[in-house]
C-alpha positions, 0 to 999 in steps of 0.5 A, a space after each residue: 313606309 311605316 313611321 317608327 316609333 322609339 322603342 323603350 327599356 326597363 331594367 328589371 333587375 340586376 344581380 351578382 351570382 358569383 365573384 372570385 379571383 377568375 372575376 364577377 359574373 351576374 345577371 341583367 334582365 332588361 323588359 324592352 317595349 316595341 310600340 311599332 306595328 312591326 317587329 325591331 332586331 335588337 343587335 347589342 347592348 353597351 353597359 356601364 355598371 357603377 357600385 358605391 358611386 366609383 365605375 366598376 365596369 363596362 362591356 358589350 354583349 351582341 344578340 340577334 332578338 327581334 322584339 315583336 311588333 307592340 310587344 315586350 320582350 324580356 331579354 336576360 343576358 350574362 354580365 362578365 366583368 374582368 379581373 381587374 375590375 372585379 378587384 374594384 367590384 369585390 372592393 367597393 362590396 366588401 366595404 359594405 356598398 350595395 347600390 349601383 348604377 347601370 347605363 345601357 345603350 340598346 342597339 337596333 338595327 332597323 330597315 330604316 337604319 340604326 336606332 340607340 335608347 338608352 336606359 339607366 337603372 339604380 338600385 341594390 345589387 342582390 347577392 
């Protein structure tokens, strides 16, 4: 039986590709480290992204990745936010705001049960 260690997450980068009436859409790239001997699934990721200090929006996206054993793996995943959201989105970048704030919880499903890191990014989106 192998000691696990936590795995680690640095947000990378966050950008807006496209927003319009059908809503936002955009991208998380996202470097996860595994300091463990052996490889650790990554299942899914819960997110909350913040723009101009107000929430924005919040979603989940599921993968089935293993990050290798005492490796990083870059993980790119699309952010969809909704109409209704995107009307708060478009709002708060229309008047100019451009910093936001991303809380992630990566989900692991490990052979010795669930394991969450959470993650936290602030910047400026690029657009």
């Amino acid at each position: 039986m192998h000691s696990m260690e936590r795995p680690t997450a640095t947000v990378r980068n966050v950008s807006v590709s496209q927003a319009g009436f059908g809503g936002v859409t955009g991208q998380l790239q996202v470097d996860v480290m595994n300091p463990n001997a052996f490889g650790v699934p990554l299942s899914e990721i819960d997110w909350q992204l913040s723009v101009g200090g107000s929430r924005a929006a919040t979603g989940q996206v599921s993968l089935q990745q293993t990050i290798p054993a005492q490796g990083v793996s870059p993980i790119t995943t699309t952010l969809s936010i909704s109409t209704m959201d995107a009307v708060m989105v478009a709002a708060a970048l229309g008047s100019g705001a451009r910093t936001y704030t991303l809380d992630a919880h990566l989900h692991f499903s490990t052979a010795v049960g669930p394991l969450d890191v959470e993650v936290q990014k602030t910047g400026e989106l690029a657009m």
